[in-house]
C-alpha positions as CSV (number, residue, x, y, z in Angstrom):
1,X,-17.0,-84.5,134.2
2,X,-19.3,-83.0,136.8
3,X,-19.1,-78.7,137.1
4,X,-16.9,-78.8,140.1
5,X,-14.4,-81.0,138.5
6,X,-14.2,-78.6,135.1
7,X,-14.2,-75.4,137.7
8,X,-11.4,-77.1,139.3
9,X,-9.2,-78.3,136.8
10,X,-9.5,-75.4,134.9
11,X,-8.4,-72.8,138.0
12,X,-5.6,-76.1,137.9
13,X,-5.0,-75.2,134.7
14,X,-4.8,-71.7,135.1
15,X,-2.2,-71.5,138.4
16,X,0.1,-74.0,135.7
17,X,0.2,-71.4,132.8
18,X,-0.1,-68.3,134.2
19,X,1.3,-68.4,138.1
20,X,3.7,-71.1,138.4
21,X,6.0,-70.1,135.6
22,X,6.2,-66.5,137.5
23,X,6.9,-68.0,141.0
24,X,10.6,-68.8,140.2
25,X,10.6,-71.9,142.0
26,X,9.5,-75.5,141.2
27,X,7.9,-78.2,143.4
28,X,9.8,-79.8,146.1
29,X,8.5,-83.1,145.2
30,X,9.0,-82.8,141.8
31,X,13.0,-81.8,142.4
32,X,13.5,-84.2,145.2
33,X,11.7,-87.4,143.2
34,X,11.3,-86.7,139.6
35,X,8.1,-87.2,137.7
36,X,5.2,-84.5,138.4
37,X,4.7,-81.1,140.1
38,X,2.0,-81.1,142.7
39,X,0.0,-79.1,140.7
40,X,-0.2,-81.9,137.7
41,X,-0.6,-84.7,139.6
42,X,-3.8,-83.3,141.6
43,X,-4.9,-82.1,138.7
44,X,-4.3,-85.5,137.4
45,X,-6.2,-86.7,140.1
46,X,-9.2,-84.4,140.4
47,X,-9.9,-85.2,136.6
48,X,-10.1,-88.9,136.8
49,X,-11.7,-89.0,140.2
50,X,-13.4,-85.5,140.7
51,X,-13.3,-83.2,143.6
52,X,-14.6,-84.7,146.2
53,X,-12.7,-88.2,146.1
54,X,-9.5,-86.3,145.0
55,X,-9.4,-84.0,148.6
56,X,-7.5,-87.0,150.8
57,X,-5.0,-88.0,147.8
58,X,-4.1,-84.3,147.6
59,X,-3.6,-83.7,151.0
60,X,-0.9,-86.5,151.2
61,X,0.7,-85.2,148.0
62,X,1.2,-81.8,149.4
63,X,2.1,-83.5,152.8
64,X,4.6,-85.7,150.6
65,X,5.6,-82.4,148.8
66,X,6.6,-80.9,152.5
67,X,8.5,-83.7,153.5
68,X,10.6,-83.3,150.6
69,X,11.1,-79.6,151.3
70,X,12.4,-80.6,154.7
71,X,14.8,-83.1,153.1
72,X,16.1,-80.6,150.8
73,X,16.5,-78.7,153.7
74,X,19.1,-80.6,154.7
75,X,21.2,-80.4,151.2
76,X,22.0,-77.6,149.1
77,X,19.0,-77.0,147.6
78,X,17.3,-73.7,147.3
79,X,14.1,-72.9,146.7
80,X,10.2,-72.9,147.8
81,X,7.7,-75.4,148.1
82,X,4.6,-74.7,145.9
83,X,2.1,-76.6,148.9
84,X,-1.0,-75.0,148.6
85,X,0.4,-71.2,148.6
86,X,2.4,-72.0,152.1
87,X,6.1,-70.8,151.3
88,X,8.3,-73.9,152.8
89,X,11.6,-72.7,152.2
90,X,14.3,-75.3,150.9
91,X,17.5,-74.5,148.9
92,X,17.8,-75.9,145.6
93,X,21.2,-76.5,143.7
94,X,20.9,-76.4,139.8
């Protein structure tokens, strides 16, 4: 694992413990699909193929993160999407 790769998954890393649990929201993909939040599966991502062949399978995770948002839009959902520090509000029923 290259420098840029550690640097990354550990500011990854960092956002998941210390930001994300303060936020009071969760992913949009994660609520609308089940299995990872964004942030794991880039992470997930930038560890097993580093940085620079992670950038194009990110950017279709966070655009696959805002099209959930937008479906959720449409039910009664509440909540904001967690795509790349752009609030996408959704609501979000528990």
């Amino acid at each position: 694992m290259g420098p840029a790769t550690r640097a990354a998954d550990a500011l990854i890393r960092l956002y998941e413990q210390r930001l994300s649990p303060r936020k009071g929201w969760t992913c949009a993909h994660l609520v609308a699909h089940g299995g990872q939040s964004c942030s794991a599966a880039v992470r997930d991502v930038v560890v097993s193929r580093g940085v620079a062949r992670s950038v194009v399978p990110t950017v279709l995770r966070f655009v696959a993160c805002y099209q959930a948002a937008n479906m959720l839009a449409a039910t009664q959902v509440q909540g904001v999407c967690c795509c790349g520090g752009i609030p996408i509000p959704f609501r979000f029923r528990r």
